[in-house]
VODOBA-866221 format. One line per field, with one value per residue: residue number from 0; residue in three letters; x, y, z of N, C-alpha, C, O in turn. Coordinates in steps of 0.001 Angstrom, whole numbers, padded with zeros to 6 digits. Example, Ala and Ser with C-alpha at 12.3 -4.5 7.8 and 13.67 -1.06 7.14 Angstrom:
BEGIN
seq <- [0,1];
type <- [ALA,SER];
n.u <- [013190,012850];
n.v <- [-005690,-002250];
n.w <- [007800,007080];
ca.u <- [012300,013670];
ca.v <- [-004500,-001060];
ca.w <- [007800,007140];
c.u <- [013200,012900];
c.v <- [-003300,000030];
c.w <- [007800,007870];
o.u <- [014236,013409];
o.v <- [-003319,001138];
o.w <- [008465,008039];
This chain:
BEGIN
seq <- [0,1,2,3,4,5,6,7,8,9,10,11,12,13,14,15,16,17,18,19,20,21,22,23,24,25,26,27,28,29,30,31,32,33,34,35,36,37,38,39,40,41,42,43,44,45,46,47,48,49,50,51,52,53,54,55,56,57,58,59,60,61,62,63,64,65,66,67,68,69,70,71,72,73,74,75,76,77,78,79,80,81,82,83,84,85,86,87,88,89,90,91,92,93,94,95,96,97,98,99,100,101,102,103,104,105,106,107,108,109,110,111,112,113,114,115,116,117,118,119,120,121,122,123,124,125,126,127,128,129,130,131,132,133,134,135,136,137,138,139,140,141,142,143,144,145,146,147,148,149,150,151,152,153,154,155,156,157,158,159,160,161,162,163,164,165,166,167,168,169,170,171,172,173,174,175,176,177,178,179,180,181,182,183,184,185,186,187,188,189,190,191,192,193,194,195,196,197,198,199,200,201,202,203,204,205,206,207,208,209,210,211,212,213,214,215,216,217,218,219,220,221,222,223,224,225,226,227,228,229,230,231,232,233,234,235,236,237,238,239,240,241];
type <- [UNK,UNK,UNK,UNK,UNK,UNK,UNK,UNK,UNK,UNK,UNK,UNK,UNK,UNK,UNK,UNK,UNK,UNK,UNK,UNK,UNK,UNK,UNK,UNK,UNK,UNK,UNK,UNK,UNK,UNK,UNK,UNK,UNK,UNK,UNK,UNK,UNK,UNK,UNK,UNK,UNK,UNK,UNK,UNK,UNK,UNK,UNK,UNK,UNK,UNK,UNK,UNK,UNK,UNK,UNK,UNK,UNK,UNK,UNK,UNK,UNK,UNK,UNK,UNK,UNK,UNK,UNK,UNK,UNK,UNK,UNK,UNK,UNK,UNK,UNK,UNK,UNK,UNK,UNK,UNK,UNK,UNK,UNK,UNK,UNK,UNK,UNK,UNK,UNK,UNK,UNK,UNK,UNK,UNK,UNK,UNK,UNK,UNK,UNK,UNK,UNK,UNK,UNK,UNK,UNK,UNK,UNK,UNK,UNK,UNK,UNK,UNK,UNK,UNK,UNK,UNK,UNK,UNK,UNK,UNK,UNK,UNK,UNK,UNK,UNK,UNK,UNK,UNK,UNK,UNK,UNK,UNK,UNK,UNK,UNK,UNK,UNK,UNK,UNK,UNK,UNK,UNK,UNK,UNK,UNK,UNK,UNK,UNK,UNK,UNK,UNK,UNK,UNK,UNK,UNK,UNK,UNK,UNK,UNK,UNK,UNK,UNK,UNK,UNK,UNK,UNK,UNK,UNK,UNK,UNK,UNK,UNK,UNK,UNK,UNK,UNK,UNK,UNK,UNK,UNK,UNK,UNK,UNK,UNK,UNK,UNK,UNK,UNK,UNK,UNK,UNK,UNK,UNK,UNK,UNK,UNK,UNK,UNK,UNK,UNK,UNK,UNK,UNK,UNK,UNK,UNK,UNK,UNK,UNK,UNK,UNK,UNK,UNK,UNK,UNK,UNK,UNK,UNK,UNK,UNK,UNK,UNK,UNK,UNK,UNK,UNK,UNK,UNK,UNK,UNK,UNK,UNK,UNK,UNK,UNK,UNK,UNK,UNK,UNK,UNK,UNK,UNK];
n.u <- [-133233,-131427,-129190,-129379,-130610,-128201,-126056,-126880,-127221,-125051,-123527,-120763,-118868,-115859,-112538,-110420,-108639,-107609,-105448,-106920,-108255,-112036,-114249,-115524,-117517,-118334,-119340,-121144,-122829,-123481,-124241,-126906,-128529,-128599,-130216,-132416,-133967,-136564,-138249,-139893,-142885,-141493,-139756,-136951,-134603,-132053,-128149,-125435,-122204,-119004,-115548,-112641,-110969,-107869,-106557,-109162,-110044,-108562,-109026,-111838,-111265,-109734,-112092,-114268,-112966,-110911,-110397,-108348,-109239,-110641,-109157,-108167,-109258,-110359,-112976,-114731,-118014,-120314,-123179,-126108,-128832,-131490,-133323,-132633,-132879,-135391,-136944,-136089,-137411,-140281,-140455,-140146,-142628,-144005,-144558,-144374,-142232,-142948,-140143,-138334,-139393,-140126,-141466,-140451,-137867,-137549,-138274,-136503,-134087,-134021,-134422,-132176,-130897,-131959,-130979,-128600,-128556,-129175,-126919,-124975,-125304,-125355,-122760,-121495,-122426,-120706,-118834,-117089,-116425,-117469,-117850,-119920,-119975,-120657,-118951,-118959,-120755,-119691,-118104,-120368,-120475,-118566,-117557,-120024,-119331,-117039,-117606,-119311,-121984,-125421,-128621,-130774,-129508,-128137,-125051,-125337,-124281,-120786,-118886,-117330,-115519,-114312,-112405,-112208,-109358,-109386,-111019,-113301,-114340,-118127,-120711,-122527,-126115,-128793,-131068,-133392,-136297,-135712,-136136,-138309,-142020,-145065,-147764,-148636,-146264,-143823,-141916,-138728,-136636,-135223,-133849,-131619,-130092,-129062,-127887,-126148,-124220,-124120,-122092,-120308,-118963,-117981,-116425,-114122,-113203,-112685,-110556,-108877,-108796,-108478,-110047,-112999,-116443,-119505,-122778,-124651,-123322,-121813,-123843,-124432,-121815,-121677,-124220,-123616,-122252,-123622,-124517,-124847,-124846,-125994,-128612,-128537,-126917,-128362,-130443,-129637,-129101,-131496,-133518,-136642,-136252,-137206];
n.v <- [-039669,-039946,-039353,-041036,-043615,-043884,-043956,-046711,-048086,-048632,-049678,-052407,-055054,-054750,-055639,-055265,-053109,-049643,-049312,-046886,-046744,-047218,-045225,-044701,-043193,-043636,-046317,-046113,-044514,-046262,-048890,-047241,-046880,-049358,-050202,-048997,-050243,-051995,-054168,-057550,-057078,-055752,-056971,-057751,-059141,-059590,-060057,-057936,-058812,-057202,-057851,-057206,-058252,-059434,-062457,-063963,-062735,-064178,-066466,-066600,-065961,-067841,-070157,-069191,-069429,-069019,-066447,-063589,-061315,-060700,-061129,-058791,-056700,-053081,-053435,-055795,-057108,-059567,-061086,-061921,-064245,-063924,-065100,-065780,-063283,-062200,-064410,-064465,-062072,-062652,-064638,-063457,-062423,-064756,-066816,-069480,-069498,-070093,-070629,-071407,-071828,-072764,-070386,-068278,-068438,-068104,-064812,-064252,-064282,-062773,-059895,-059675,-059866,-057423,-055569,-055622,-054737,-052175,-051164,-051878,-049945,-047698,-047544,-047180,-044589,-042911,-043005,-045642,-049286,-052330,-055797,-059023,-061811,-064649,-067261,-067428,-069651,-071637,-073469,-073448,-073836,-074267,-071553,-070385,-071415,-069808,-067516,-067761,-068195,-068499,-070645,-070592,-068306,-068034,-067543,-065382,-063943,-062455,-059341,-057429,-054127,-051241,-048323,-047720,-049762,-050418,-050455,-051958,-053138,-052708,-055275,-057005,-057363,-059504,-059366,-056702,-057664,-060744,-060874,-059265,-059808,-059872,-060214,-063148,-065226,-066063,-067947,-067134,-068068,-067546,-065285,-065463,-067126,-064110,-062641,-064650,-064330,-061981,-061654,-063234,-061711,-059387,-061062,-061776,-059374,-058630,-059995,-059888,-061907,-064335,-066072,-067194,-068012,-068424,-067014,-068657,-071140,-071124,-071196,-073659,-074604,-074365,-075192,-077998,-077300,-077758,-076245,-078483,-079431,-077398,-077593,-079618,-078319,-076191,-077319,-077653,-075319,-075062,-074612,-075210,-077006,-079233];
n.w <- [-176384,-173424,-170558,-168484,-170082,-171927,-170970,-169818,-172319,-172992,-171236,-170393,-169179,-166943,-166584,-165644,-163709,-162582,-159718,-157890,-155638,-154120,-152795,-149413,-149569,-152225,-152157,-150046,-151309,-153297,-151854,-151111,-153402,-154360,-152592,-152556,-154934,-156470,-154241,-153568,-151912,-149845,-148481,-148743,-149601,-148947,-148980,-148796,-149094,-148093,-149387,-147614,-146497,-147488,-147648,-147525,-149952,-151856,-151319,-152353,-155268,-156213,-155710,-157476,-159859,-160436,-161092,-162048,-161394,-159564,-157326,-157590,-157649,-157220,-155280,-153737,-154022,-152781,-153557,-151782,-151806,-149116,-146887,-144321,-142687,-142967,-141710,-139004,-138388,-138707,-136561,-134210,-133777,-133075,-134909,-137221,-139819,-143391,-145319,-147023,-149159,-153190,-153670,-152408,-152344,-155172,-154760,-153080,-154541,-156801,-155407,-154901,-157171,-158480,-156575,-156731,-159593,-159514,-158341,-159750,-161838,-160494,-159957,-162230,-163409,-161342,-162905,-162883,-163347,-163412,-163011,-163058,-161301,-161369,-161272,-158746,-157704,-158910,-156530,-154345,-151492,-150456,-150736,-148963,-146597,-146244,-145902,-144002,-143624,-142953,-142060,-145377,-146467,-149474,-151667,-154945,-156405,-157177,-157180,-159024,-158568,-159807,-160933,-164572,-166366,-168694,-172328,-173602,-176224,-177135,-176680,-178555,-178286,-178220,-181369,-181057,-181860,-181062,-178308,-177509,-177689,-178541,-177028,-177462,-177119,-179464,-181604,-182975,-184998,-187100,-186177,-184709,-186460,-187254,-185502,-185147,-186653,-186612,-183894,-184749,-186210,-184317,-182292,-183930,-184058,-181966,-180938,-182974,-184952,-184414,-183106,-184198,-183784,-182878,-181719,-180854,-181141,-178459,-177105,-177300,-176033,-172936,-172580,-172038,-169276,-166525,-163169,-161835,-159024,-157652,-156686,-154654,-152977,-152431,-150893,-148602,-147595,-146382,-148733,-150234,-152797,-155256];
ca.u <- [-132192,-131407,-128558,-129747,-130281,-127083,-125699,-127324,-126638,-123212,-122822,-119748,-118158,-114445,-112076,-109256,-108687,-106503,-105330,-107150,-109643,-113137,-114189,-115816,-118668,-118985,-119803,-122152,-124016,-123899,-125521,-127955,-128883,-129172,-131733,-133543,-134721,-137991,-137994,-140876,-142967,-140536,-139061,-135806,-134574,-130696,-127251,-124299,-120936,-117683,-114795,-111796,-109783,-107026,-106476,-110649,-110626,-107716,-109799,-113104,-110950,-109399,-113163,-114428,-112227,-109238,-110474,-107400,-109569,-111587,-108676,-107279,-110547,-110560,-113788,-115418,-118864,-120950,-124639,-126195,-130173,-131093,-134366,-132897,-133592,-137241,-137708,-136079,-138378,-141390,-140056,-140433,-144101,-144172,-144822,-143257,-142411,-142434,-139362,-137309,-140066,-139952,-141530,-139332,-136315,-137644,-137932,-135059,-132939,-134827,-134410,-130350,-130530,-132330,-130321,-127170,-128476,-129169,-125463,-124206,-125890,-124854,-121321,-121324,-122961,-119655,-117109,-116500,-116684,-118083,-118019,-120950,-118753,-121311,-118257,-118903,-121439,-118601,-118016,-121287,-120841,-116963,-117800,-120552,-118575,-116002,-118234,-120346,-123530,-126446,-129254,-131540,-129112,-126637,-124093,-125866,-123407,-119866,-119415,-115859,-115854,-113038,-112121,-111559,-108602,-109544,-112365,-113461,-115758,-119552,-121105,-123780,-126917,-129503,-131944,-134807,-136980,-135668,-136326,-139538,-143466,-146505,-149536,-147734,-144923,-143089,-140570,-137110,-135019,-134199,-133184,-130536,-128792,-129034,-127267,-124539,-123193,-123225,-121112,-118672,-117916,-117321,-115761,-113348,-112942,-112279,-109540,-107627,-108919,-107848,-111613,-114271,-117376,-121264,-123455,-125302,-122185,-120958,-124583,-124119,-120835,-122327,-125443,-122631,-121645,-124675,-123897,-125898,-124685,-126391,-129867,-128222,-126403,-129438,-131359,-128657,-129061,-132762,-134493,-136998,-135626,-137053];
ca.v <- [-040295,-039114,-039739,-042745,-044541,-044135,-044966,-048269,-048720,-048160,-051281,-052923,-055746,-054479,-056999,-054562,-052120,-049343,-049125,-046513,-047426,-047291,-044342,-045020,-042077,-043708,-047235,-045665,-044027,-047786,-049217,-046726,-047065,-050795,-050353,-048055,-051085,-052603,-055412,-058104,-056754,-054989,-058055,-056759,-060183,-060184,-059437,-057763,-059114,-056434,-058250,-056433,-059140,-060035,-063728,-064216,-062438,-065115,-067850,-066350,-065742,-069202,-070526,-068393,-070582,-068433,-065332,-062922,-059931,-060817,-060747,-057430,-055251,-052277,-053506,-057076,-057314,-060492,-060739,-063035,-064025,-063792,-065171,-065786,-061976,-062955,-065174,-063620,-060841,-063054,-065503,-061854,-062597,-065785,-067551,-070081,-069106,-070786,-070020,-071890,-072993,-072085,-069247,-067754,-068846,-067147,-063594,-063486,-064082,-061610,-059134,-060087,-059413,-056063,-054469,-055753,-054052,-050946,-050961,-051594,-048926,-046286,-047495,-046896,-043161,-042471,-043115,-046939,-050685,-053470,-057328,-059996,-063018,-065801,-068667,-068433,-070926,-073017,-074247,-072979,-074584,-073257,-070152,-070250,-071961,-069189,-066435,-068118,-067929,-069206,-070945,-069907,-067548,-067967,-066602,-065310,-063933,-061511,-058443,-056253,-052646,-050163,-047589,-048822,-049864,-050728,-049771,-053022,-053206,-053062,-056478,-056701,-057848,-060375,-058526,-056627,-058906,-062186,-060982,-058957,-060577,-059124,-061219,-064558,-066016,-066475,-068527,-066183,-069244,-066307,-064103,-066693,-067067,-063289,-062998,-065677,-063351,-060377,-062053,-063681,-060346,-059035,-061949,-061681,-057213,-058430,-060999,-059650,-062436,-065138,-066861,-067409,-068473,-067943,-067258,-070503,-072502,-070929,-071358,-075248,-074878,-073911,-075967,-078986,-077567,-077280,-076435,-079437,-078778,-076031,-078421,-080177,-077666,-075085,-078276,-077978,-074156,-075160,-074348,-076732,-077463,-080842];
ca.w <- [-175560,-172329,-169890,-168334,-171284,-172950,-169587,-169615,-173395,-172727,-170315,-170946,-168419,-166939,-166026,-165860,-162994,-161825,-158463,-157449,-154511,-154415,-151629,-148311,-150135,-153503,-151900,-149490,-152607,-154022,-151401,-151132,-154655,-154251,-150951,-153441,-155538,-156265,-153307,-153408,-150824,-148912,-147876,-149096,-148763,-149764,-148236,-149189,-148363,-148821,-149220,-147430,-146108,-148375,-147612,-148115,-151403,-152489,-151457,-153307,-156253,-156572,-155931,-158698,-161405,-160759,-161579,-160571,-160788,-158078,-156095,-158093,-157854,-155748,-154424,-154511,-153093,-152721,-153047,-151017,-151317,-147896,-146125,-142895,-141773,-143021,-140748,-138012,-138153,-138038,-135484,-133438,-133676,-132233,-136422,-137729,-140952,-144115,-145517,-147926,-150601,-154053,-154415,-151796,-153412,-156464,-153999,-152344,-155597,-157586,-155116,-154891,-158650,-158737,-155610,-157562,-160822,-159184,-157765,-160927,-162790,-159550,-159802,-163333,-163484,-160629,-163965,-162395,-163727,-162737,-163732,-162155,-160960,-161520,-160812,-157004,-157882,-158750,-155366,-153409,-150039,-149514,-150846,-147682,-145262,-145909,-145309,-142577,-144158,-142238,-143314,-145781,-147289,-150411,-152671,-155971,-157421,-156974,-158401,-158919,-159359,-160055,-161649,-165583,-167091,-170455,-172712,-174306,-177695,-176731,-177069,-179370,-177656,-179594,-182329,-180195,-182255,-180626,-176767,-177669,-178119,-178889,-176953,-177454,-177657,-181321,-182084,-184300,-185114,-187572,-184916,-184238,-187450,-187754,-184513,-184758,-187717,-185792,-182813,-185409,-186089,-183267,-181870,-184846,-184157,-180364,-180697,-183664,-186240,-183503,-182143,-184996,-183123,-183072,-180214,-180852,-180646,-177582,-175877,-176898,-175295,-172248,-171982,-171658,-167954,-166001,-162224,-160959,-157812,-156846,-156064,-153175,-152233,-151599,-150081,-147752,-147025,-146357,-149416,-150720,-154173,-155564];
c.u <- [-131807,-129980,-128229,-129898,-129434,-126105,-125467,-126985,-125372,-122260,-121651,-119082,-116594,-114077,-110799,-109817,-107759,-105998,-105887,-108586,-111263,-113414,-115405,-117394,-119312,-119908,-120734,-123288,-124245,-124838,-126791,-128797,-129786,-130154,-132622,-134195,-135927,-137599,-139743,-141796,-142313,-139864,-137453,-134597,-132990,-129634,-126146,-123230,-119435,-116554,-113155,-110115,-108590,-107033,-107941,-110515,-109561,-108216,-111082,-112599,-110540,-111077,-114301,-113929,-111393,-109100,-109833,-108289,-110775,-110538,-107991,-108174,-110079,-111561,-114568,-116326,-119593,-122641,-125351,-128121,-130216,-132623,-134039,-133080,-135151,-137636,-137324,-136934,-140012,-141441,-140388,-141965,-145059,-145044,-143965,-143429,-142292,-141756,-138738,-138335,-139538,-140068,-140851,-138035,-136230,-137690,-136877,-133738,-133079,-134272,-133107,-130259,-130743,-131628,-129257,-126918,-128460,-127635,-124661,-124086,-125247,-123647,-120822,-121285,-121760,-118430,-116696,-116963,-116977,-118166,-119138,-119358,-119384,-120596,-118114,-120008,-120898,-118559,-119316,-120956,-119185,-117201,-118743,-120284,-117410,-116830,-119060,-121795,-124600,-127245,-130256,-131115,-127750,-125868,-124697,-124876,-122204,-120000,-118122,-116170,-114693,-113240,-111469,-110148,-108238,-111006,-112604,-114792,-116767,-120051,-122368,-124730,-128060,-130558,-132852,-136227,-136908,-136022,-137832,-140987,-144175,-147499,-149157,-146323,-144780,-142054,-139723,-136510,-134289,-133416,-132020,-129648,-128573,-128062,-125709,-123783,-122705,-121800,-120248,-118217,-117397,-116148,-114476,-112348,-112214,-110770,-108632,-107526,-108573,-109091,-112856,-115314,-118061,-121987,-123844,-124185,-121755,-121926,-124771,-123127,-121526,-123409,-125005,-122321,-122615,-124402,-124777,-125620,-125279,-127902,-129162,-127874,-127839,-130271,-130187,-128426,-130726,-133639,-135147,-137008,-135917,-136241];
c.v <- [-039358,-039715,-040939,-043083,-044700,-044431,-046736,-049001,-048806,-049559,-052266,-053846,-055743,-055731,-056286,-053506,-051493,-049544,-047872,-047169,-046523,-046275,-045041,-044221,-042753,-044887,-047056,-045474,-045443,-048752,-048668,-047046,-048616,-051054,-049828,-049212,-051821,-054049,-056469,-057665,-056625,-056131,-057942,-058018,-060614,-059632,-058797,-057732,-058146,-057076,-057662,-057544,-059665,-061517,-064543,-063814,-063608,-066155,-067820,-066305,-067011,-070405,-070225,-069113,-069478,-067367,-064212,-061556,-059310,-060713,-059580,-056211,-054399,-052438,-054965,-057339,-059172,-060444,-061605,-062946,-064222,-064143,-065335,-064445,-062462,-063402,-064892,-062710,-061667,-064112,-064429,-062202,-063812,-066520,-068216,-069836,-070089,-069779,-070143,-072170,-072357,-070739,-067952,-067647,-068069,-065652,-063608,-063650,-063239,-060532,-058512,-059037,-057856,-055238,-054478,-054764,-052840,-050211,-050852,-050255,-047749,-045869,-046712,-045212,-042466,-042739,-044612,-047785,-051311,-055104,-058031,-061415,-064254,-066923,-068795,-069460,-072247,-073834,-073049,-073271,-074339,-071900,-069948,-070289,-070598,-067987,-066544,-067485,-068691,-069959,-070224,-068326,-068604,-067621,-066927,-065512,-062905,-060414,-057241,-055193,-051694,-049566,-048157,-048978,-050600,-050236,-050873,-052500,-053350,-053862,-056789,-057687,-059121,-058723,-058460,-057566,-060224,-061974,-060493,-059561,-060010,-060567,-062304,-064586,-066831,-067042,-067690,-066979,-067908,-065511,-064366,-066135,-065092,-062513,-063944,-064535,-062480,-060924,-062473,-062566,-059759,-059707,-061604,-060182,-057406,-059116,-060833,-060869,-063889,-066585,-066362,-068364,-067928,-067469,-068530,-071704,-072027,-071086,-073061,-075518,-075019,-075002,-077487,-079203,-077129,-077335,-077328,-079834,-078024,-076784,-078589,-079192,-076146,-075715,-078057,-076345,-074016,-074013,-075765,-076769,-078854,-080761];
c.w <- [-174422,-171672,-169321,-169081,-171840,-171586,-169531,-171146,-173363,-172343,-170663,-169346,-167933,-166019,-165613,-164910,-162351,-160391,-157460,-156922,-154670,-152569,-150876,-149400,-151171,-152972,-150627,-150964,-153500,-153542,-151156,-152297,-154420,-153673,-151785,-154639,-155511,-155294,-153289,-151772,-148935,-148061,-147852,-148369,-149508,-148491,-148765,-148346,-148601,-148535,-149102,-146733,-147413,-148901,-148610,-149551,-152016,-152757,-152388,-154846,-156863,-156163,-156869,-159948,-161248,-161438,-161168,-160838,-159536,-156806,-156402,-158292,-157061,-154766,-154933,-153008,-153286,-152439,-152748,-151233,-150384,-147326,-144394,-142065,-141805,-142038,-139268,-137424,-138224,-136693,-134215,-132726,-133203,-133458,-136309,-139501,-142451,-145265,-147170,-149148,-151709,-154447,-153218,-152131,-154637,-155832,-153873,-153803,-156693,-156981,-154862,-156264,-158873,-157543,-156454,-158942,-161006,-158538,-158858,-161380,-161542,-159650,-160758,-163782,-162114,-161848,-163209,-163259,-162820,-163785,-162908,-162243,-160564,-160639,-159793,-157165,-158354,-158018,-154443,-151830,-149437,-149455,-149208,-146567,-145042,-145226,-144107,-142554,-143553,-142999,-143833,-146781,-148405,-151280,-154154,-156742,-157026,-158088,-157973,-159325,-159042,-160816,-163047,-165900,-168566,-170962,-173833,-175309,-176693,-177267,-177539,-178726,-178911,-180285,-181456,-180331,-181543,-179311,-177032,-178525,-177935,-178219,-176432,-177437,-178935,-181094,-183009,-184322,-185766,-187305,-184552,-185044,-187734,-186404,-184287,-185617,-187028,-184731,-183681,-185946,-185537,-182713,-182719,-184559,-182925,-180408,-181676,-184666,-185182,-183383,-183843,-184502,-183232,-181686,-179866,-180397,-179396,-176592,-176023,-176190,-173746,-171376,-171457,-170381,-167090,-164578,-161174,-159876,-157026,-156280,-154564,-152222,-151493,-151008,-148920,-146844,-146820,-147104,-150261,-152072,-154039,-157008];
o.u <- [-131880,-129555,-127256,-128738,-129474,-125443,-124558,-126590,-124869,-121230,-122026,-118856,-115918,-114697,-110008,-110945,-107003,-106702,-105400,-109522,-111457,-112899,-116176,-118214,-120536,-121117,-121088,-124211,-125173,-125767,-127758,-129894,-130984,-130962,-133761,-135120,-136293,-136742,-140730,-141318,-142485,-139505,-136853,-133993,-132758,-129964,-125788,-123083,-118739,-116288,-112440,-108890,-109030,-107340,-107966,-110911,-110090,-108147,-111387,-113438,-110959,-110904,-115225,-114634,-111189,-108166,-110275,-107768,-111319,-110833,-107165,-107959,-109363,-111455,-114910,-116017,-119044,-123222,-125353,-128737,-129199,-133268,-134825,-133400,-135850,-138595,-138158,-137158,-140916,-142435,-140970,-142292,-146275,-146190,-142947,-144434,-141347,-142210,-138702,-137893,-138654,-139332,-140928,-137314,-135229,-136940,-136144,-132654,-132146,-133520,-132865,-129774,-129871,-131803,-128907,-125881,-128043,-127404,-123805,-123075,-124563,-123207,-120008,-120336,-122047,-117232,-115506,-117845,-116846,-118482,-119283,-118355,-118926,-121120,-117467,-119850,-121327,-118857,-118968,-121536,-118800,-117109,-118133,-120686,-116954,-116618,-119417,-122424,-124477,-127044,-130765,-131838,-126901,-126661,-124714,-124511,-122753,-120623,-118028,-116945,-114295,-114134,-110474,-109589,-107273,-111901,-112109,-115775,-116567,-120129,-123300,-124304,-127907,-130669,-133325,-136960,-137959,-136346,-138679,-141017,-144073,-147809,-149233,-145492,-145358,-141229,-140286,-135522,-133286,-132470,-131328,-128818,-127738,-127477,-124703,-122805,-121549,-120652,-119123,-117009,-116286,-115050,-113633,-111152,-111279,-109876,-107567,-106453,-108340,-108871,-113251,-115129,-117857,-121447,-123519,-124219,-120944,-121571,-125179,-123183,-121939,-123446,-125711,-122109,-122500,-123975,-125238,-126249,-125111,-128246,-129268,-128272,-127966,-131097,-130297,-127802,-131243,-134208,-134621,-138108,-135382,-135924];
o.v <- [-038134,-040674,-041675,-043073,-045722,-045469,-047544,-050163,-049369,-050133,-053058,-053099,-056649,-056445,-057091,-053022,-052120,-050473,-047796,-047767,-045444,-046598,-045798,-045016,-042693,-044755,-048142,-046171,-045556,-049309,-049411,-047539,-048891,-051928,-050288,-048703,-052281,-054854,-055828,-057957,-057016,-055915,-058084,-057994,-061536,-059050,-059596,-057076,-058611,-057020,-057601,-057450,-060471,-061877,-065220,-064633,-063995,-066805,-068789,-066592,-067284,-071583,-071030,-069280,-068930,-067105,-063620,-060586,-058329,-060365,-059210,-055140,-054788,-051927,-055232,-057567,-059861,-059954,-062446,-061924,-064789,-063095,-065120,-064504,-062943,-062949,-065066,-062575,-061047,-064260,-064903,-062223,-063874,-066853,-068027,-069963,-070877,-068802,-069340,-072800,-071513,-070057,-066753,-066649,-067513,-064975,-062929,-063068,-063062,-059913,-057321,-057911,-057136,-054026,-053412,-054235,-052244,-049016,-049980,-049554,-046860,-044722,-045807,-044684,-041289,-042647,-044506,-047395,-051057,-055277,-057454,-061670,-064934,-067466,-069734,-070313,-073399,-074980,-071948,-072507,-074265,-071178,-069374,-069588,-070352,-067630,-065621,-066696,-069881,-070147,-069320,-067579,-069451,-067076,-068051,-066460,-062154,-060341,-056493,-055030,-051534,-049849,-048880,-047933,-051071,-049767,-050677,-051779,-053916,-053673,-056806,-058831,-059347,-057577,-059467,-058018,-060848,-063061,-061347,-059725,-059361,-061601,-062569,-063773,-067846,-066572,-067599,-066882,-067332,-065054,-063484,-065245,-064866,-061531,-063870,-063941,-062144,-060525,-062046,-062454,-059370,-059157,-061037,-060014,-056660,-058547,-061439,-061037,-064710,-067782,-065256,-069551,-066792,-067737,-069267,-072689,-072885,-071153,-073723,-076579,-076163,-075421,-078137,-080319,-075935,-078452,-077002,-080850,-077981,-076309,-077827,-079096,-075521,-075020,-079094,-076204,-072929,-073027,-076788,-076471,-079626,-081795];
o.w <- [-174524,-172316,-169490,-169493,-172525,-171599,-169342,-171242,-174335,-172696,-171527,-168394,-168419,-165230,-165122,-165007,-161610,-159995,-156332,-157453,-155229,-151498,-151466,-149860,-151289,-153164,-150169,-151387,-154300,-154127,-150988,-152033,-154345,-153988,-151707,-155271,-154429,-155660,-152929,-150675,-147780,-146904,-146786,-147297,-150290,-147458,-149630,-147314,-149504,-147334,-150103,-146644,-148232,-150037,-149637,-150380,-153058,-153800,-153084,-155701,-157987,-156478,-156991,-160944,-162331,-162196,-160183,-160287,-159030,-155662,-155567,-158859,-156139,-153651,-156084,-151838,-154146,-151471,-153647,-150932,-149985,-147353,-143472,-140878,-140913,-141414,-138379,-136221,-137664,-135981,-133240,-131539,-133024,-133155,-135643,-140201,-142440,-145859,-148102,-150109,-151564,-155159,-153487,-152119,-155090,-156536,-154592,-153809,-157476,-157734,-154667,-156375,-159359,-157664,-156961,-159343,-161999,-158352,-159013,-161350,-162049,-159568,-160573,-164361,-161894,-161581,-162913,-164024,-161623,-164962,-161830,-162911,-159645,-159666,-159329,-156291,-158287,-158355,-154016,-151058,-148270,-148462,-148306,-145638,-143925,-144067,-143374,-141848,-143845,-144199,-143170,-147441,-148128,-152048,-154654,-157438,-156220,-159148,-157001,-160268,-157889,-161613,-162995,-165567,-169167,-170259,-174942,-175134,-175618,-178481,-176736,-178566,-180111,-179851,-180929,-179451,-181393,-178833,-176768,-179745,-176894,-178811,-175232,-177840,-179326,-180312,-184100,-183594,-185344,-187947,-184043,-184861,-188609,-186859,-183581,-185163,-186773,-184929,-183423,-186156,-185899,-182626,-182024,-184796,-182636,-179781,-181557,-185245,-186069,-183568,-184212,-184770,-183660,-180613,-178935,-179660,-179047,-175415,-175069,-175570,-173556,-170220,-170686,-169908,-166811,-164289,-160080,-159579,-155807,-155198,-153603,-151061,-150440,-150415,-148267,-145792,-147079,-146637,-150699,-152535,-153244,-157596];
């Protein structure tokens, strides 16, 4: 075990943050980090948005599902997949590019993900937190309109980071068995039930005896609210999504 690894085992989601601010230095060394990520041939096809305006972070926060620590972070970035540089830079060349298809769509949100993960992990190794803030996919198309997102780019995902103010239980991941395959692909239903237990324990350790729930039941919860929204709406930031 080394540093980095117990780092990364470590990972824990803060929702809770002091008031001390996030330095001009550290969030340099964050984005650096992030640029330092594997990019699908160097396409490097994302954006990051820093959200310093007050008002804006109110509106991102109440578009979020009312998440007040999006408007109570010391720092709330936005990560944007991003092809319209792409095509900027071949438009240069007198191309027309094809832009929006799928397997573009699958780049530039990949590459969102892995700058983001590398930001995490930088923030983290500075003594900071961090949450992902999925629920701007709530409302996609305000969230855009607010930021004045062109086309061809859109909001992955948010992402708060402060200094902690709590130190929440570490959340037991599934059995290495259920993510890992040899050759093929196996089916672990086992992996499951061996899994729901663990989380109803936790669940139980976290809440003070309060919430008795499974994983399984909480990914049927789940599979109930699908953001079937997000089709039109990225046909609408010209990507070709059938």
């Amino acid at each position: 075990m080394n540093e980095i690894i117990s780092l990364l085992q470590n990972h824990r989601s803060i929702r809770k943050f002091t008031k001390e601010a996030v330095s001009s230095e550290q969030l340099s060394a964050i984005l650096t980090a992030a640029q330092a990520a594997s990019t699908s041939s160097n396409i490097q096809a994302y954006s990051v948005i820093g959200i310093t305006d007050v008002e804006v972070r109110k509106q991102l926060a109440a578009l979020a599902g009312n998440q007040g620590y999006v408007n109570e972070c010391p720092l709330f970035l936005v990560w944007c997949a991003d092809l319209h540089r792409f095509e900027q830079a071949v438009q240069l060349h007198g191309n027309t590019p094809v832009t929006g298809n799928a397997e573009n769509f699958i780049i530039a949100t990949v590459d969102a993900a892995l700058a983001a993960q590398n930001a995490a992990i930088a923030a983290e190794s500075l003594g900071l937190g961090v949450v992902y803030i999925g629920g701007l996919r709530n409302n996609p198309s305000e969230v855009s309109q607010l930021l004045e997102l062109p086309q061809l780019v859109y909001p992955v995902f948010g992402m708060c980071i402060g200094t902690p103010d709590q130190e929440p239980l570490l959340r037991p991941r599934l059995p290495q068995e259920a993510v890992y395959h040899e050759n093929r692909y196996t089916d672990k239903p086992s992996a499951i039930n061996v899994y729901d237990e663990t989380i109803r324990t936790y669940m139980k350790e976290r809440t003070g005896g309060k919430v008795d729930t499974t994983w399984s039941k909480e990914m049927a919860g789940k599979a109930m609210r699908p953001r079937e929204h997000m089709k039109s709406f990225l046909r609408t930031q010209g990507y070709e999504i059938e």
